[in-house]
C-alpha positions as CSV (number, residue, x, y, z in Angstrom):
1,X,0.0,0.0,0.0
2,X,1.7,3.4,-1.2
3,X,1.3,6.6,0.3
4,X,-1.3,9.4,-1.1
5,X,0.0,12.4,-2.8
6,X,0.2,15.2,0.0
7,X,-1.6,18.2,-1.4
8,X,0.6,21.2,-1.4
9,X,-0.9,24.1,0.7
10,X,-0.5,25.4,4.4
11,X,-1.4,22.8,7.3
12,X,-4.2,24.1,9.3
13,X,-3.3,22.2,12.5
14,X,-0.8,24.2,14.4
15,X,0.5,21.0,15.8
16,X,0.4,19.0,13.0
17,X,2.3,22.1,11.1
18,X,4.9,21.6,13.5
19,X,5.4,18.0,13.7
20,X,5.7,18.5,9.9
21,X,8.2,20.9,9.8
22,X,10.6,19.2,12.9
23,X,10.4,16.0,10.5
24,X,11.0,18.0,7.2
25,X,13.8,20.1,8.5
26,X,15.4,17.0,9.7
27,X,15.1,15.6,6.3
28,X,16.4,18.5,4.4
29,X,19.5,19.0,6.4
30,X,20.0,15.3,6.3
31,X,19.9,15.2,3.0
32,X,22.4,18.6,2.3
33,X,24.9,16.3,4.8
34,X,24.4,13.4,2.5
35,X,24.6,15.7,-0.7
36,X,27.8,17.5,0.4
37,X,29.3,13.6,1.5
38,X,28.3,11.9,-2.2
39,X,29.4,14.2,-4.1
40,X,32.3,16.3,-2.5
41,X,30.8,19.6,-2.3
42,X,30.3,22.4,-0.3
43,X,26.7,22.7,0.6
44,X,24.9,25.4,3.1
45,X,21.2,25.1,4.4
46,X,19.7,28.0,6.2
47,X,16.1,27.2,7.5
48,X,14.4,29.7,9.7
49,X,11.1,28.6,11.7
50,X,7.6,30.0,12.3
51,X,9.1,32.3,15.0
52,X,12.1,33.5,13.5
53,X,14.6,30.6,14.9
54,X,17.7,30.0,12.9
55,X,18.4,26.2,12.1
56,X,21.1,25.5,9.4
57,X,24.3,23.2,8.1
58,X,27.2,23.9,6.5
59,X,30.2,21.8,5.2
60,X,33.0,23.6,3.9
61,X,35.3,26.2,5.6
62,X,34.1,29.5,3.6
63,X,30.3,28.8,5.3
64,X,30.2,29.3,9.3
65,X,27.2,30.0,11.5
66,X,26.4,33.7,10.9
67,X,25.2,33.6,14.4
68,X,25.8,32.4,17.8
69,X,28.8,32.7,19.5
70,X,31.5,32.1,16.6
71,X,29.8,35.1,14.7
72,X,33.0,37.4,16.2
73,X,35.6,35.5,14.8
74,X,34.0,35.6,11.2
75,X,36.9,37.9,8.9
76,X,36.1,40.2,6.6
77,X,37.9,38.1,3.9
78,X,35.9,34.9,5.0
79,X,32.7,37.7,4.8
80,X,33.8,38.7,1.1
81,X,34.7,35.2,-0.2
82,X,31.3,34.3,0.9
83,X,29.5,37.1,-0.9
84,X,31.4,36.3,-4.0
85,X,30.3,33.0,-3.7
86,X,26.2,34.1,-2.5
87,X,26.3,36.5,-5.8
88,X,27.7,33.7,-8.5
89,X,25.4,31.6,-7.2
90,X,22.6,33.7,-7.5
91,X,23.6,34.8,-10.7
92,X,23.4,31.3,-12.0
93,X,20.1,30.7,-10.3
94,X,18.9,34.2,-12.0
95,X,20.1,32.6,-15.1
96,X,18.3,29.5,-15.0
97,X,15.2,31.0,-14.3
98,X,15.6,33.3,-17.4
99,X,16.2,30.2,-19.0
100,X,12.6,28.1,-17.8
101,X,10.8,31.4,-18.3
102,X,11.7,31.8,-21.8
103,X,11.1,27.9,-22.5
104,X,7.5,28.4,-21.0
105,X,7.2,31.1,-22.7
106,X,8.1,29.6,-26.0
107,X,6.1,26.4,-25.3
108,X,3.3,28.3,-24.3
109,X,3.5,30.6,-28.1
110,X,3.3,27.2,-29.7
111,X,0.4,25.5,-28.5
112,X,-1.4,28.7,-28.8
113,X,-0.1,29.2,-32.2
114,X,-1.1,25.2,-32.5
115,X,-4.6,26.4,-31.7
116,X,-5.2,28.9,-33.7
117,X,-4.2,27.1,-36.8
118,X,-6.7,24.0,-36.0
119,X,-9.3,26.8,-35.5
120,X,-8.0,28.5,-38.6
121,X,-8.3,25.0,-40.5
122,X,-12.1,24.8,-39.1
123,X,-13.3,27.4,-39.8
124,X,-11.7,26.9,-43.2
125,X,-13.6,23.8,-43.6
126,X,-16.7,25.4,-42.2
127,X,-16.3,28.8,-44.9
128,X,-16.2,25.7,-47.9
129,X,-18.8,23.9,-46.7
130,X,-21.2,27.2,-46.8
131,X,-19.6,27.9,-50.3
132,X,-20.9,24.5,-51.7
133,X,-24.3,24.9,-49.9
134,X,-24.6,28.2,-51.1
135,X,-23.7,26.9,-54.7
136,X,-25.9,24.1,-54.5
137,X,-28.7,27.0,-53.2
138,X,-28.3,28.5,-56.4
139,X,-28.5,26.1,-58.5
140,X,-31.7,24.6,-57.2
141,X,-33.0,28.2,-57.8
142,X,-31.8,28.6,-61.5
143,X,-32.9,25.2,-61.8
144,X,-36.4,25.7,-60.4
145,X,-36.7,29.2,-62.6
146,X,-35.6,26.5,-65.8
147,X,-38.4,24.1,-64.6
148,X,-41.0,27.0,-64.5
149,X,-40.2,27.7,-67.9
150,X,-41.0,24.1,-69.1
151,X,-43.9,24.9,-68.0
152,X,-44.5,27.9,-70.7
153,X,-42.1,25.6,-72.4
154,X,-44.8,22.3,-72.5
155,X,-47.4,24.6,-73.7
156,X,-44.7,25.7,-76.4
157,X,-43.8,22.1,-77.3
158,X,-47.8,21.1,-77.6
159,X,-48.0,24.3,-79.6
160,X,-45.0,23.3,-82.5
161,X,-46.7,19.5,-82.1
162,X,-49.8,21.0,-83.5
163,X,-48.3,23.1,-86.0
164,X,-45.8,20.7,-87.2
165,X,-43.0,22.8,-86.2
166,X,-40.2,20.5,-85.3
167,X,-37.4,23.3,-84.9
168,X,-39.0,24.8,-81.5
169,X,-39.4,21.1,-80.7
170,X,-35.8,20.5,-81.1
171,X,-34.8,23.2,-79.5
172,X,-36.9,23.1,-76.3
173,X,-35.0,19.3,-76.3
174,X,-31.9,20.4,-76.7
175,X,-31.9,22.7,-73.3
176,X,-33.4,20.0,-71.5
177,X,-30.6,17.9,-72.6
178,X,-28.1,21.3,-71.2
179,X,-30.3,21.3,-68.2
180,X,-29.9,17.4,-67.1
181,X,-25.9,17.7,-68.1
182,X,-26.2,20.6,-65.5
183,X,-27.9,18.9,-62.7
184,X,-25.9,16.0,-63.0
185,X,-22.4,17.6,-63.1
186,X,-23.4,19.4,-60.0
């Protein structure tokens, strides 16, 4: 049986906030003495408490307790050698976050820009799609204006029947024939 995921936010329980922080401040300075052991490097931890109590670890010889009793015997060199140290560190820190936030950033253009051009396409689709409706629309129409004409068109027909005229009769068939062509192209 695992452990649930611990939701990030601030423990209610005063007690509770306590035990947590004893337990986790333990842990963290465990783990900078195990960090600065593995991998031969200076580490420092600085961790203050609800009430303004100052717990920390340090393993090289350029980081000493800032406070307590050994704070007199701190030289200005050792002072100035750990500032150096304090601002290239925080430069690079600086820097890294520059670096994240302009990733983000970047990642955050592309899926917008990703997006827009599915909506783009969509609508794209949707704008042709109304074309050909609009298209077949009008073609219904001109077709239904044709078809009212056969109707002036049938009495023609019956009319060239009765008077043996054979040219009107061909070409009333001949824009039929233009009309079907039409309709079935479309």
């Amino acid at each position: 049986m695992g452990r649930k995921k611990l939701q990030m936010k601030r423990i209610a329980d005063k007690n509770r906030r306590l035990v947590t922080f004893s337990k986790r401040r333990s842990g963290l300075l465990k783990r900078a003495r195990d960090l600065s052991v593995l991998c031969d490097v200076q580490v420092a931890a600085v961790v203050f408490s609800g009430r303004g109590k100052l717990y920390d670890f340090s393993s090289g010889t350029n980081c000493r307790y800032l406070d307590g009793p050994n704070a007199e015997e701190v030289s200005v060199t050792d002072l100035i050698q750990l500032e150096e140290q304090l601002d290239a560190a925080l430069t690079q820190t600086r820097s890294r976050k520059r670096q994240l936030m302009m990733e983000n950033i970047l990642t955050f253009h592309e899926k917008v820009f990703n997006c827009l051009l599915i909506e783009t396409s969509t609508l794209l689709l949707e704008v042709r799609k109304l074309r050909d409706e609009n298209e077949l629309l009008m073609q219904e129409r001109d077709i239904g204006a044709l078809l009212s004409q056969s109707d002036c068109d049938d009495r023609v027909v019956q009319g060239a029947r009765e008077n043996g005229d054979d040219r009107r009769l061909l070409l009333f068939v001949s824009r039929l024939k233009c009309l079907l062509v039409n309709v079935r192209e479309a």
